[in-house]
PDBQT receptor file of N, H, CA, C and O in Angstrom, charges set to zero:
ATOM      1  N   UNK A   1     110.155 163.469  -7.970  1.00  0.00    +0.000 N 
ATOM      2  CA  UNK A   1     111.307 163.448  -7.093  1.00  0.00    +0.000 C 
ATOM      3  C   UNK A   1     112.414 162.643  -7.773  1.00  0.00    +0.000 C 
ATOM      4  O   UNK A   1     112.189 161.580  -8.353  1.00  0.00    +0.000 OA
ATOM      5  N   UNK A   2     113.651 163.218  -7.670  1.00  0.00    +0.000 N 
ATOM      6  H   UNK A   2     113.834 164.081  -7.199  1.00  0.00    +0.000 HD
ATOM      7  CA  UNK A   2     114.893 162.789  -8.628  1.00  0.00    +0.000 C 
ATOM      8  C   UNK A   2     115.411 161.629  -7.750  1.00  0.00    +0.000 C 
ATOM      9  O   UNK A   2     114.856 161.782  -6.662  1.00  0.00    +0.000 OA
ATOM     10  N   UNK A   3     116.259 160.474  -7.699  1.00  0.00    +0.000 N 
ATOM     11  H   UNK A   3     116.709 160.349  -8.583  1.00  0.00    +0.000 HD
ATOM     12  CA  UNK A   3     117.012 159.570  -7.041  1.00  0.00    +0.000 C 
ATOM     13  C   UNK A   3     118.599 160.116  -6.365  1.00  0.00    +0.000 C 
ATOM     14  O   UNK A   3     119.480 160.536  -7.115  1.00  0.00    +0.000 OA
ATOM     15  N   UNK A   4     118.711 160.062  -5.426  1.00  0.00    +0.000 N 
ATOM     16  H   UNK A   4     117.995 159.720  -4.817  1.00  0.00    +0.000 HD
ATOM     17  CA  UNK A   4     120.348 160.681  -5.695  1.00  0.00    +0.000 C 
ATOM     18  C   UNK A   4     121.485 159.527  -6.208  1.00  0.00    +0.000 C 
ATOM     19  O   UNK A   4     121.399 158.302  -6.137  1.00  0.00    +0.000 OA
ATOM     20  N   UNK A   5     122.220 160.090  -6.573  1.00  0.00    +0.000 N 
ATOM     21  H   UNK A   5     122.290 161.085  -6.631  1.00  0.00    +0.000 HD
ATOM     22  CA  UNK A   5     123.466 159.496  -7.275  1.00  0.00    +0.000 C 
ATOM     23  C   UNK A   5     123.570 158.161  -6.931  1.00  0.00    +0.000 C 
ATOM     24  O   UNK A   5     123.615 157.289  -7.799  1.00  0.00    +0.000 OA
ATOM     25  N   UNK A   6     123.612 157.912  -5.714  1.00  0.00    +0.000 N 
ATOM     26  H   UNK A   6     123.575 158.620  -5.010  1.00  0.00    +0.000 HD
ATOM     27  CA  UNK A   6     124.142 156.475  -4.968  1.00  0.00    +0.000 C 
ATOM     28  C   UNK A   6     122.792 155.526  -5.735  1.00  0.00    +0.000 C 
ATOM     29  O   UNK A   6     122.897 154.374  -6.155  1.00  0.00    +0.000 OA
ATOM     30  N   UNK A   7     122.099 156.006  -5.750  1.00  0.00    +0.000 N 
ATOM     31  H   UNK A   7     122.014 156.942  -5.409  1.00  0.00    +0.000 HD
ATOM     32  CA  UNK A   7     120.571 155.060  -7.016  1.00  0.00    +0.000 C 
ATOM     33  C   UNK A   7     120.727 155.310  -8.112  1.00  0.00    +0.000 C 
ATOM     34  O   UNK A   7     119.689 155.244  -8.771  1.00  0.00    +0.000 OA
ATOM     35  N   UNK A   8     121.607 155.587  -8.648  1.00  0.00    +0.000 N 
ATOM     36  H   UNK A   8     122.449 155.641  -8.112  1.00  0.00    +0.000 HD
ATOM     37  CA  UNK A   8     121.393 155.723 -10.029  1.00  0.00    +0.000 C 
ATOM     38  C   UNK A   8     121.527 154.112 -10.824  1.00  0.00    +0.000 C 
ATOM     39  O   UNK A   8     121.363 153.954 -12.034  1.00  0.00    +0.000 OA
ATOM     40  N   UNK A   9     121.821 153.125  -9.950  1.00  0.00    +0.000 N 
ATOM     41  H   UNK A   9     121.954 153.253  -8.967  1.00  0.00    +0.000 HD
ATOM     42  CA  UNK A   9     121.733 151.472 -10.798  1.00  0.00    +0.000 C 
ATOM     43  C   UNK A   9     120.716 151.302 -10.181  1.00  0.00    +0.000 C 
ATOM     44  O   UNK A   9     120.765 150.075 -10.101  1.00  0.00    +0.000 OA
ATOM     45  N   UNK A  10     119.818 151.579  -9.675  1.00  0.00    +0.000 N 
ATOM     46  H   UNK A  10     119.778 152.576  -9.741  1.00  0.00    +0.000 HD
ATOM     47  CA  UNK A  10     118.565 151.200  -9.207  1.00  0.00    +0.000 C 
ATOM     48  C   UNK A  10     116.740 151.511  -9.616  1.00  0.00    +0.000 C 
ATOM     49  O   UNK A  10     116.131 152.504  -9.216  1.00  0.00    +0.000 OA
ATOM     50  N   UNK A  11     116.258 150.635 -10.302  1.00  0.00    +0.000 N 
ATOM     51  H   UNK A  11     116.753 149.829 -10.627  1.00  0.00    +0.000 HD
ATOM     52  CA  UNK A  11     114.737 151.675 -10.955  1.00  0.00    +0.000 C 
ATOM     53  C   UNK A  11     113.726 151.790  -9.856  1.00  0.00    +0.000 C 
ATOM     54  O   UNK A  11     114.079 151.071  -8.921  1.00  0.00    +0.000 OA
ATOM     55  N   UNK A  12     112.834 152.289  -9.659  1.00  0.00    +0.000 N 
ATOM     56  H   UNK A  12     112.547 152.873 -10.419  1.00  0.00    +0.000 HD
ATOM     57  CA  UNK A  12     111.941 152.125  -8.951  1.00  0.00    +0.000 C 
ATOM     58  C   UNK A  12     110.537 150.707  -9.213  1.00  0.00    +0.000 C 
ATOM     59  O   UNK A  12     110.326 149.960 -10.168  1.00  0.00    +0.000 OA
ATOM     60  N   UNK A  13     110.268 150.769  -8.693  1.00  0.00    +0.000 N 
ATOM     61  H   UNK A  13     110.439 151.376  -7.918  1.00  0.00    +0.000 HD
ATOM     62  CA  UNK A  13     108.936 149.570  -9.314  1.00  0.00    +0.000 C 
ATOM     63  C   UNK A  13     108.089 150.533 -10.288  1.00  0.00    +0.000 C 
ATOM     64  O   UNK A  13     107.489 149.893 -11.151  1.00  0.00    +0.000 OA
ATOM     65  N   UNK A  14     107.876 152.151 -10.353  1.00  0.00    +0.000 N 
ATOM     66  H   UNK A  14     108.363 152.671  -9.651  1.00  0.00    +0.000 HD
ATOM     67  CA  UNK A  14     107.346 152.552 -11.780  1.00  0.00    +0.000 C 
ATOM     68  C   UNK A  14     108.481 152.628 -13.137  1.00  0.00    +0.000 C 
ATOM     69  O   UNK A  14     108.214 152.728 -14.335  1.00  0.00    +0.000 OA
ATOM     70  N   UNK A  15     109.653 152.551 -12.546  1.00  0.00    +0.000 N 
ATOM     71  H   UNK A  15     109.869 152.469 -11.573  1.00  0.00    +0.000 HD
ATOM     72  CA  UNK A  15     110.759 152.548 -13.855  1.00  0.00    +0.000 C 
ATOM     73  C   UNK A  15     110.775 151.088 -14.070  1.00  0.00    +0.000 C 
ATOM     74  O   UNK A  15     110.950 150.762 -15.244  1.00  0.00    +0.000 OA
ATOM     75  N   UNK A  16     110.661 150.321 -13.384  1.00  0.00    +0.000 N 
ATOM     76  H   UNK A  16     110.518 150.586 -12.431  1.00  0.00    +0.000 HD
ATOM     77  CA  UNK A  16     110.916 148.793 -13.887  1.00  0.00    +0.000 C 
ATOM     78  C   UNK A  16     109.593 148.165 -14.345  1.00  0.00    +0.000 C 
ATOM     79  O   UNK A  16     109.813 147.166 -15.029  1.00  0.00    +0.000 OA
ATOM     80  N   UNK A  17     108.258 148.439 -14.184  1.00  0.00    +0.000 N 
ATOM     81  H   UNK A  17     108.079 149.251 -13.628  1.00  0.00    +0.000 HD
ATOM     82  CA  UNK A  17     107.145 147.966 -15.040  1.00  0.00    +0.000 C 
ATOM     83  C   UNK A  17     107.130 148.946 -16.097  1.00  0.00    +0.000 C 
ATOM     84  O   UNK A  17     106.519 148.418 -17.026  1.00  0.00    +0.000 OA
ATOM     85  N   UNK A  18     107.503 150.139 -16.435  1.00  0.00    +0.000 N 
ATOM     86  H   UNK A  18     108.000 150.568 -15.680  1.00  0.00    +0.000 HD
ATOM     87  CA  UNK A  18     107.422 150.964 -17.537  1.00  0.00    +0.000 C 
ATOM     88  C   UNK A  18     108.617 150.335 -18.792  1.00  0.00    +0.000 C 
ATOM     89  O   UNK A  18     108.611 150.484 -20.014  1.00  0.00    +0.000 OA
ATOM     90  N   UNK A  19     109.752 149.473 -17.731  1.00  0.00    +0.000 N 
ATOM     91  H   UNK A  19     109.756 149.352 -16.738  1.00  0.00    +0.000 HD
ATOM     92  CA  UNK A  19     110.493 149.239 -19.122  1.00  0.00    +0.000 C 
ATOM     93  C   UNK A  19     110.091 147.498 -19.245  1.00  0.00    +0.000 C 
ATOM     94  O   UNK A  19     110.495 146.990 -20.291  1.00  0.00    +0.000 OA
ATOM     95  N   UNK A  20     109.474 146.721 -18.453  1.00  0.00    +0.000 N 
ATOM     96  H   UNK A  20     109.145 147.134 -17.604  1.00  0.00    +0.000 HD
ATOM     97  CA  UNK A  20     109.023 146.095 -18.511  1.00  0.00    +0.000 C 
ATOM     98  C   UNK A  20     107.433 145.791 -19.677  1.00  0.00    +0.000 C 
ATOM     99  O   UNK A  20     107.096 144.968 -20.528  1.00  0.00    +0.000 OA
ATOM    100  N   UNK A  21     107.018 146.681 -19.209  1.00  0.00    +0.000 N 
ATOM    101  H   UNK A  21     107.291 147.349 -18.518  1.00  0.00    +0.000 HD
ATOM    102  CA  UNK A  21     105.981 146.843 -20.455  1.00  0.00    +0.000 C 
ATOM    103  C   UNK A  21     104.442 146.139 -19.634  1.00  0.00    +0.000 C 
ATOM    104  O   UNK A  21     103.400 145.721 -20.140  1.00  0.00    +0.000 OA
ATOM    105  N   UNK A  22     104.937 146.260 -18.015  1.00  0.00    +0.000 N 
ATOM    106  H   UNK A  22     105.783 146.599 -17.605  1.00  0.00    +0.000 HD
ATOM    107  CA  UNK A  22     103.430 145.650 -16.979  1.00  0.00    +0.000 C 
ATOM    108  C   UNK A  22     102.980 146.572 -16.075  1.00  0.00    +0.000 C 
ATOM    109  O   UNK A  22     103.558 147.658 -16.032  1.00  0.00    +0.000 OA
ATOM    110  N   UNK A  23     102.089 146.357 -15.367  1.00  0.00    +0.000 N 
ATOM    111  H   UNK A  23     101.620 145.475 -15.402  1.00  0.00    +0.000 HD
ATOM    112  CA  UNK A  23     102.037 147.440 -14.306  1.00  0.00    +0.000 C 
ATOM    113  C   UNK A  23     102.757 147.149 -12.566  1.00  0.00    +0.000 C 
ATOM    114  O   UNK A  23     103.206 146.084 -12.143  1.00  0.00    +0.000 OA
ATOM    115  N   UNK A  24     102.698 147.967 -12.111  1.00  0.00    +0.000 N 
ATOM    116  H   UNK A  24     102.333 148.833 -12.455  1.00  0.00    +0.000 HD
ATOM    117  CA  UNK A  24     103.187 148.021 -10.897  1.00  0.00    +0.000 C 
ATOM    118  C   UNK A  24     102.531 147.229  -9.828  1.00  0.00    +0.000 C 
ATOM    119  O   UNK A  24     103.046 147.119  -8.715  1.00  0.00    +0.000 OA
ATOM    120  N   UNK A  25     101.191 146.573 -10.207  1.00  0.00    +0.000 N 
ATOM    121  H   UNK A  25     100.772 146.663 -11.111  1.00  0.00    +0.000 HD
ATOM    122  CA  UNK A  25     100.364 145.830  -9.303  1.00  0.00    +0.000 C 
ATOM    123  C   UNK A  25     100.845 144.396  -9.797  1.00  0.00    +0.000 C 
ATOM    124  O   UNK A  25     100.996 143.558  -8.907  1.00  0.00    +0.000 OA
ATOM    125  N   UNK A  26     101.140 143.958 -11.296  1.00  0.00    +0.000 N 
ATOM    126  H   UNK A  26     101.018 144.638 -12.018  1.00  0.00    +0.000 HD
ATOM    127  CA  UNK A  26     102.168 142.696 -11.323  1.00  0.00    +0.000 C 
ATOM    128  C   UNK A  26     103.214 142.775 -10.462  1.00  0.00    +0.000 C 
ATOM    129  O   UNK A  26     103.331 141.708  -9.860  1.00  0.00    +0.000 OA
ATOM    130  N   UNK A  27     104.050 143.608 -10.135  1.00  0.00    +0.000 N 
ATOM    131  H   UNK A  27     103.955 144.475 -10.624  1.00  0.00    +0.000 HD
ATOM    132  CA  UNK A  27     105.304 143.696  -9.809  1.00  0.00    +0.000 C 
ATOM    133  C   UNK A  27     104.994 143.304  -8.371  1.00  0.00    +0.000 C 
ATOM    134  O   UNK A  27     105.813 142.585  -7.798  1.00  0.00    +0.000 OA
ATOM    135  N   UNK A  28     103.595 143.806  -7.547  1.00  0.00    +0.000 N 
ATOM    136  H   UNK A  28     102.930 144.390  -8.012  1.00  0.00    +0.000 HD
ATOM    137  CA  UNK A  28     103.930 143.722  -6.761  1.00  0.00    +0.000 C 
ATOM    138  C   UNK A  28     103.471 142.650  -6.138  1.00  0.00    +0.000 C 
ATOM    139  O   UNK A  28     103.762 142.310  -4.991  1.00  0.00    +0.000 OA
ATOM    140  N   UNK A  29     102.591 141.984  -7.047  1.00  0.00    +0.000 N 
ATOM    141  H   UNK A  29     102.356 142.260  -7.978  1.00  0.00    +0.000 HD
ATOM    142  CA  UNK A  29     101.952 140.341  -6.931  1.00  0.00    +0.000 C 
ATOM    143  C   UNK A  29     103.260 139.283  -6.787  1.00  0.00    +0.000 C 
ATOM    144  O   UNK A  29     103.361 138.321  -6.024  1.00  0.00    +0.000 OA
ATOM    145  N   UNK A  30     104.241 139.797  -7.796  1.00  0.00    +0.000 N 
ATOM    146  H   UNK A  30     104.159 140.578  -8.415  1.00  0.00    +0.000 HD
ATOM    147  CA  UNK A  30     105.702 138.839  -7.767  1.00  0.00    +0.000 C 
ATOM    148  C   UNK A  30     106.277 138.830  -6.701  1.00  0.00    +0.000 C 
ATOM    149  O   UNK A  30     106.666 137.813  -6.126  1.00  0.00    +0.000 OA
ATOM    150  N   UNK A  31     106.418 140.158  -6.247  1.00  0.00    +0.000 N 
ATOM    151  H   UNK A  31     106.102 140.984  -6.714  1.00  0.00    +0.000 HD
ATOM    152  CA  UNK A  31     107.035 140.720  -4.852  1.00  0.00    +0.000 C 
ATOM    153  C   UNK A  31     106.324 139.446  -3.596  1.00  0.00    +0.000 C 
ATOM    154  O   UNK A  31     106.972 138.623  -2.950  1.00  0.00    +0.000 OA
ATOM    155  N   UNK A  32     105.395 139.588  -3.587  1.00  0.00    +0.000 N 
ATOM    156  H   UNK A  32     104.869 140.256  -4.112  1.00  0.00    +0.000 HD
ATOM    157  CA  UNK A  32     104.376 138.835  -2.555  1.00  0.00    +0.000 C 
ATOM    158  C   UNK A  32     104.615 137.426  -2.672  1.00  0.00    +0.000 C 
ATOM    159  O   UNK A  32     104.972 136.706  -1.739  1.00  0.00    +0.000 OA
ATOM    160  N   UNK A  33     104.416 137.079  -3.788  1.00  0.00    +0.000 N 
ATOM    161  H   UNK A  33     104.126 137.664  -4.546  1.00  0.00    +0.000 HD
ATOM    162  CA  UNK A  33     104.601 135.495  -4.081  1.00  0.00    +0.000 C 
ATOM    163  C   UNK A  33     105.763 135.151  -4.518  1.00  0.00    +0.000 C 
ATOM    164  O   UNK A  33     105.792 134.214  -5.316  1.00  0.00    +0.000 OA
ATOM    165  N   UNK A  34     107.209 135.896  -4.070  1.00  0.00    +0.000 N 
ATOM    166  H   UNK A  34     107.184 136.657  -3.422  1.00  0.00    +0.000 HD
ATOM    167  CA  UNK A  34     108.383 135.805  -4.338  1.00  0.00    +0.000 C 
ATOM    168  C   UNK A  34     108.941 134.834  -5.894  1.00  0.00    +0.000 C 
ATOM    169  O   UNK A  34     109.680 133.877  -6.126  1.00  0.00    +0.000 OA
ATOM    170  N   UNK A  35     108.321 135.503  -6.450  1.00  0.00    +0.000 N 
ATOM    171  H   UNK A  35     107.721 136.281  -6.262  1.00  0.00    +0.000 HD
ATOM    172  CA  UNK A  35     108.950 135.188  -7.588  1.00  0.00    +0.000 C 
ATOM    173  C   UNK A  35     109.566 135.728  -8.879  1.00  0.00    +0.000 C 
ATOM    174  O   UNK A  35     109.848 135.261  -9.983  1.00  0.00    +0.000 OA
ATOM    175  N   UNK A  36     109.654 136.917  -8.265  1.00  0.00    +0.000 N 
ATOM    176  H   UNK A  36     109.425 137.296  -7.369  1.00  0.00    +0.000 HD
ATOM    177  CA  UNK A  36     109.601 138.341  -9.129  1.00  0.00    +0.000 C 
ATOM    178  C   UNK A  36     111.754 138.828  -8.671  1.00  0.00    +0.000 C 
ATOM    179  O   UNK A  36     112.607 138.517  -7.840  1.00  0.00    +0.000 OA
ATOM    180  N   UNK A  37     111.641 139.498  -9.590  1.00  0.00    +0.000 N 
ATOM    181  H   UNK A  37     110.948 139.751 -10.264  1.00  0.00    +0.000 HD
ATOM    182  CA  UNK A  37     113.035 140.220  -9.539  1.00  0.00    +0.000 C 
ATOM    183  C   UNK A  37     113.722 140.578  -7.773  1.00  0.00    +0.000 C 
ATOM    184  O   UNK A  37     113.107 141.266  -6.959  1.00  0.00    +0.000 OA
ATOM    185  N   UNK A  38     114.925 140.003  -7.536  1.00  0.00    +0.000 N 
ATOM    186  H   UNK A  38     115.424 139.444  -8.198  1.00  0.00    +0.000 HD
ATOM    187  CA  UNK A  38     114.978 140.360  -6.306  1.00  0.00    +0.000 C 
ATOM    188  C   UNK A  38     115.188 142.534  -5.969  1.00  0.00    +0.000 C 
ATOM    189  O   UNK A  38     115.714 143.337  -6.740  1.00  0.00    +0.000 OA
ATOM    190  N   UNK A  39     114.650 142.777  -4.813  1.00  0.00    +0.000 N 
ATOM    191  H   UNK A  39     114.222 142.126  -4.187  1.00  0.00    +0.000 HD
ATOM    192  CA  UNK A  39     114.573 144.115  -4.760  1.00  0.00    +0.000 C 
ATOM    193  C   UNK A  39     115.772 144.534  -3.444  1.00  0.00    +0.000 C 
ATOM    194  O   UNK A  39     116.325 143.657  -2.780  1.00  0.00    +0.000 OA
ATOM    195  N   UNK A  40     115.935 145.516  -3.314  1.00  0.00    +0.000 N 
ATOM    196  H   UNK A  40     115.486 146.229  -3.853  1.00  0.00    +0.000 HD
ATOM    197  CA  UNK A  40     116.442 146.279  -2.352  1.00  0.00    +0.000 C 
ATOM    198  C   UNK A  40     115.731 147.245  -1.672  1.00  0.00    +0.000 C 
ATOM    199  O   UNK A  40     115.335 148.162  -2.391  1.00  0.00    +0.000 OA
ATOM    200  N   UNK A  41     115.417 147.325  -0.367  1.00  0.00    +0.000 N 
ATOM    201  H   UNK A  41     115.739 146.580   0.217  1.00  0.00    +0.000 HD
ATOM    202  CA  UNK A  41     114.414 147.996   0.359  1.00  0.00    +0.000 C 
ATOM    203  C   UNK A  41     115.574 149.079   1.307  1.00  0.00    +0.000 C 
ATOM    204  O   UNK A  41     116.622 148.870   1.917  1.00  0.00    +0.000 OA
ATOM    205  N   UNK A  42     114.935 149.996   1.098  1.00  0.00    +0.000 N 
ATOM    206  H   UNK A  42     114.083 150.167   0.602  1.00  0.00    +0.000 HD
ATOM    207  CA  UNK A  42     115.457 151.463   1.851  1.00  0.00    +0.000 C 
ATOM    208  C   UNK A  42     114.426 152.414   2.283  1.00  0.00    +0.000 C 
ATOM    209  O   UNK A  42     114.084 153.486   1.784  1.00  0.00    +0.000 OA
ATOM    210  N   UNK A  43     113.916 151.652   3.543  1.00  0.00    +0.000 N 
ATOM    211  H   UNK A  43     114.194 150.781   3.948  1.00  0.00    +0.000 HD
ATOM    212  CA  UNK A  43     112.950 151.824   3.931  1.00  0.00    +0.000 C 
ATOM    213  C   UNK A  43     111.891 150.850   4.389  1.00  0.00    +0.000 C 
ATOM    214  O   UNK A  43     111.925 149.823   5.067  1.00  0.00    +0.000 OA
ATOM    215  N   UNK A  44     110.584 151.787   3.557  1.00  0.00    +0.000 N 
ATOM    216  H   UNK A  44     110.556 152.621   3.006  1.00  0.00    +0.000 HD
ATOM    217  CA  UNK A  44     109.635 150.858   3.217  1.00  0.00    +0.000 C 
ATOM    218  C   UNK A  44     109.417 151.094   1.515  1.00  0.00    +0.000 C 
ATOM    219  O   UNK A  44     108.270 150.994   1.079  1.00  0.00    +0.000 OA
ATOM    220  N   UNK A  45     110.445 151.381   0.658  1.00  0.00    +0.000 N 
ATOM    221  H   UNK A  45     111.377 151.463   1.013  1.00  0.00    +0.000 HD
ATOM    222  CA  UNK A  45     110.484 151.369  -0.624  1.00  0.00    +0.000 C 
ATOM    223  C   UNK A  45     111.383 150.608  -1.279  1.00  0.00    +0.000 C 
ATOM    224  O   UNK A  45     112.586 150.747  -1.059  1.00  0.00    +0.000 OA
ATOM    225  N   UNK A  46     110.809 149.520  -2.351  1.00  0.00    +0.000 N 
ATOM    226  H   UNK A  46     109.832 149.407  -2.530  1.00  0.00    +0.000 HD
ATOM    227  CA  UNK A  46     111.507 148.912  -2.647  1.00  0.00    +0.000 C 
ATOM    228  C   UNK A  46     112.628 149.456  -3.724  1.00  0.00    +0.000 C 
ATOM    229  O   UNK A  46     112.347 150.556  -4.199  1.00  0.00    +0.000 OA
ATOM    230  N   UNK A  47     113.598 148.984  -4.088  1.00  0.00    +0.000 N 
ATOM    231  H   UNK A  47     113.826 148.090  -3.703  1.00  0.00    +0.000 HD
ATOM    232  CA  UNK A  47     114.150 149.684  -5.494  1.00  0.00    +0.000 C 
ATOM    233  C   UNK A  47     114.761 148.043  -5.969  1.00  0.00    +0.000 C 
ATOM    234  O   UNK A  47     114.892 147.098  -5.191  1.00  0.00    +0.000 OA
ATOM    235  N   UNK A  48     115.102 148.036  -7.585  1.00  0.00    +0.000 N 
ATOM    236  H   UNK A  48     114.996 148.804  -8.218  1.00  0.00    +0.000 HD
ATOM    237  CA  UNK A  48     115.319 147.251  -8.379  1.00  0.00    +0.000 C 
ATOM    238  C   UNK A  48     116.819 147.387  -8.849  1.00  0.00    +0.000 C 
ATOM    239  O   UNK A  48     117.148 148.212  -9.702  1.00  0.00    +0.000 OA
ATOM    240  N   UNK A  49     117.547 146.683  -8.349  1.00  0.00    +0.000 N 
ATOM    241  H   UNK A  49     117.280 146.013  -7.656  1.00  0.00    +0.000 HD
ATOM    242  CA  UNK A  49     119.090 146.586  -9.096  1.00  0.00    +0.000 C 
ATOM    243  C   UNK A  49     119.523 146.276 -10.253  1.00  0.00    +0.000 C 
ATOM    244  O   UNK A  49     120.077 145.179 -10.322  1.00  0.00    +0.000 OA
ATOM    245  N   UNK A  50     119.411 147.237 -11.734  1.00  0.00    +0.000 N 
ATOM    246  H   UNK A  50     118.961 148.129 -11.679  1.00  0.00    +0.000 HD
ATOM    247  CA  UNK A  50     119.191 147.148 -13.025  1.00  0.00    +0.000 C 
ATOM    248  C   UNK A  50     120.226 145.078 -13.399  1.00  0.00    +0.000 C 
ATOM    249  O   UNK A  50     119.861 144.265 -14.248  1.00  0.00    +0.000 OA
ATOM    250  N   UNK A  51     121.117 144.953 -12.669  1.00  0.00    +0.000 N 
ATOM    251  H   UNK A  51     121.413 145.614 -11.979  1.00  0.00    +0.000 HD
ATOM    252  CA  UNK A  51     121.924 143.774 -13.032  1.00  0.00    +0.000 C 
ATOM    253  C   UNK A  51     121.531 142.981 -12.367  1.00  0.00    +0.000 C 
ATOM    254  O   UNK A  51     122.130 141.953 -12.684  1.00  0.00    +0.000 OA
ATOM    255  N   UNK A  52     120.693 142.734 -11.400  1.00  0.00    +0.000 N 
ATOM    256  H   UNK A  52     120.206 143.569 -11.143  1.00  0.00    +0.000 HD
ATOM    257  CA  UNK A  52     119.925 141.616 -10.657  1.00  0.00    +0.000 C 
ATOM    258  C   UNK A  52     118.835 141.958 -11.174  1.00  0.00    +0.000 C 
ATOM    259  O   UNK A  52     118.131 142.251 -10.208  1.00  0.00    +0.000 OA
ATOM    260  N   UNK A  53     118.144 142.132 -12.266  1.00  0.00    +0.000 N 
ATOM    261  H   UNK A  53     118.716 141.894 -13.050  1.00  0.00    +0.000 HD
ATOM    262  CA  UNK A  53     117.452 142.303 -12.887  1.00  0.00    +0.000 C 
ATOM    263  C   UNK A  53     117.137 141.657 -14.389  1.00  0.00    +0.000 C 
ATOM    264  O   UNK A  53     116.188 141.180 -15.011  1.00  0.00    +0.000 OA
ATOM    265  N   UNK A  54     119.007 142.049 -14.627  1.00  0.00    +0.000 N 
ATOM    266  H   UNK A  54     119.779 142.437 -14.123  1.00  0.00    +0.000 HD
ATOM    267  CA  UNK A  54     118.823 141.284 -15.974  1.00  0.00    +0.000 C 
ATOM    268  C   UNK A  54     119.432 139.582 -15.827  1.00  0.00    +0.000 C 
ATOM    269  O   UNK A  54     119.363 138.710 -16.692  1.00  0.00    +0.000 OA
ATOM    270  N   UNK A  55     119.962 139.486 -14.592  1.00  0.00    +0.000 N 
ATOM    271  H   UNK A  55     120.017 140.195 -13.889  1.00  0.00    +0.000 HD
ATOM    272  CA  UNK A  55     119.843 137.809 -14.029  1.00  0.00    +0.000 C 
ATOM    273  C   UNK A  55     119.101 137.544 -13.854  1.00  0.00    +0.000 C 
ATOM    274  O   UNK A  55     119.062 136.385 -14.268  1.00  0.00    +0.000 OA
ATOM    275  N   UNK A  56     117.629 137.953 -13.159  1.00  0.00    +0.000 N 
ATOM    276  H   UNK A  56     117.661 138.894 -12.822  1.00  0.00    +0.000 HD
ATOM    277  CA  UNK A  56     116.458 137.571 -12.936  1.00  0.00    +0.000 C 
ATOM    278  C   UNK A  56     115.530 137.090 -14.408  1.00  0.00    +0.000 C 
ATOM    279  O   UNK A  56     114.768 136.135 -14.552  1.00  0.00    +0.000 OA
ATOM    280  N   UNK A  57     115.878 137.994 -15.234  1.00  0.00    +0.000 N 
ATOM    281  H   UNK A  57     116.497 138.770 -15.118  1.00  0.00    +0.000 HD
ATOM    282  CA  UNK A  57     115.491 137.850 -16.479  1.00  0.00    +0.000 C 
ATOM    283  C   UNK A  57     116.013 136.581 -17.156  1.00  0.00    +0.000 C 
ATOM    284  O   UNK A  57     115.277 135.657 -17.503  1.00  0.00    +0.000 OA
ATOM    285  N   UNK A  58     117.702 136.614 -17.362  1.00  0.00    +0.000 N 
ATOM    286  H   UNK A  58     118.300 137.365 -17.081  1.00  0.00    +0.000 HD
ATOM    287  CA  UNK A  58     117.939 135.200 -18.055  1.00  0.00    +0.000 C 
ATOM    288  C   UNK A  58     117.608 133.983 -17.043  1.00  0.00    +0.000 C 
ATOM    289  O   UNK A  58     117.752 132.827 -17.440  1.00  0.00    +0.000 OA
ATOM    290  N   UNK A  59     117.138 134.271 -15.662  1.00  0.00    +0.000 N 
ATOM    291  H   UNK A  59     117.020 135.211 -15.340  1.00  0.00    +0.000 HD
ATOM    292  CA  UNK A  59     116.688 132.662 -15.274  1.00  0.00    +0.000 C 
ATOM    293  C   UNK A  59     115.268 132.102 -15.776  1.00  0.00    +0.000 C 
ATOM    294  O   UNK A  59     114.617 131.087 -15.527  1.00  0.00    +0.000 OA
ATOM    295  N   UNK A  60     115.097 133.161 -16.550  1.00  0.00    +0.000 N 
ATOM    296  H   UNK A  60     115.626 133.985 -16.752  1.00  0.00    +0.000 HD
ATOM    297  CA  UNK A  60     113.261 132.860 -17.121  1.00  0.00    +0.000 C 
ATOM    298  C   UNK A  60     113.231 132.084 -17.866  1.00  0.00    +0.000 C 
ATOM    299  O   UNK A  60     112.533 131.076 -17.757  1.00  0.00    +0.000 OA
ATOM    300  N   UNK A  61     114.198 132.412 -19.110  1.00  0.00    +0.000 N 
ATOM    301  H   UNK A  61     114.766 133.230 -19.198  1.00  0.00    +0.000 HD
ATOM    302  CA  UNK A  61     114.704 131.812 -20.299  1.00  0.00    +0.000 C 
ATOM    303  C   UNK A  61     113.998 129.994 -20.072  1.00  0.00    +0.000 C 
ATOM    304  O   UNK A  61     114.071 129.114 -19.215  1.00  0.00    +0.000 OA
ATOM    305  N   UNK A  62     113.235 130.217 -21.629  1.00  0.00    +0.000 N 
ATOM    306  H   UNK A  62     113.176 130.932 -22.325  1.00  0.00    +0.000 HD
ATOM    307  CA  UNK A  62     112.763 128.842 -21.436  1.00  0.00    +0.000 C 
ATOM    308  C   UNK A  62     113.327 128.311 -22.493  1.00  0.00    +0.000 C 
ATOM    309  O   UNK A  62     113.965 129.010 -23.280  1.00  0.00    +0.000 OA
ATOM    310  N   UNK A  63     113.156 126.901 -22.669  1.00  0.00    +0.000 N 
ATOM    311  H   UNK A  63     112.638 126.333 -22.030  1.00  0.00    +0.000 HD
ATOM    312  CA  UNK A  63     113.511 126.454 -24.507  1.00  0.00    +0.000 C 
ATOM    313  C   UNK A  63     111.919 126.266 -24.918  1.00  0.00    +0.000 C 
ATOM    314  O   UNK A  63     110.931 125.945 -24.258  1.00  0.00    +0.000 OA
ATOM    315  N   UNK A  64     112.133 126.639 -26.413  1.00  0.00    +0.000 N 
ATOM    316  H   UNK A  64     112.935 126.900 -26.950  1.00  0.00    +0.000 HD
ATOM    317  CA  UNK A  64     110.891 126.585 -27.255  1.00  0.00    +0.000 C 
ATOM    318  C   UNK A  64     110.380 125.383 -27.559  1.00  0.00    +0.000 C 
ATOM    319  O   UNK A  64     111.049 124.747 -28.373  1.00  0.00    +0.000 OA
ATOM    320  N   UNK A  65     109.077 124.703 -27.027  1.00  0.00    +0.000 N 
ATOM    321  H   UNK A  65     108.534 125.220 -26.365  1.00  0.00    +0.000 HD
ATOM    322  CA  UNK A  65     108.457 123.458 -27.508  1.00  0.00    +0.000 C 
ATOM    323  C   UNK A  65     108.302 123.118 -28.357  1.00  0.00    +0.000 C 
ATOM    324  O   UNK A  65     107.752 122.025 -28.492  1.00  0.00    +0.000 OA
TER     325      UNK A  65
């Protein structure tokens, strides 16, 4: 099933662990224990906002020991 237009900045939780490189049961462990990428729900499906995504990402950023 295709996304319509108005999602097109948005991945699903299988597009965002596929470019992530985890599975969808991490994603959804983060989801639970809120510590994971914030989502947008339309529905009962979550979707991922590719730019609150890559903020979520640089707050990870650690310095090297």
């Amino acid at each position: 099933m295709s996304k319509p237009d108005l999602l097109s900045d948005y991945d699903t939780p299988e597009e965002l662990a596929s470019s992530l490189g985890i599975c969808t049961k991490t994603l959804d462990r983060w989801r639970l224990d809120k510590k994971g990428p914030p989502i947008t729900r339309i529905g009962r499906r979550p979707y991922y906002h590719r730019e609150s995504v890559k903020a979520w990402l640089r707050s990870q950023e650690q310095v090297a020991a």
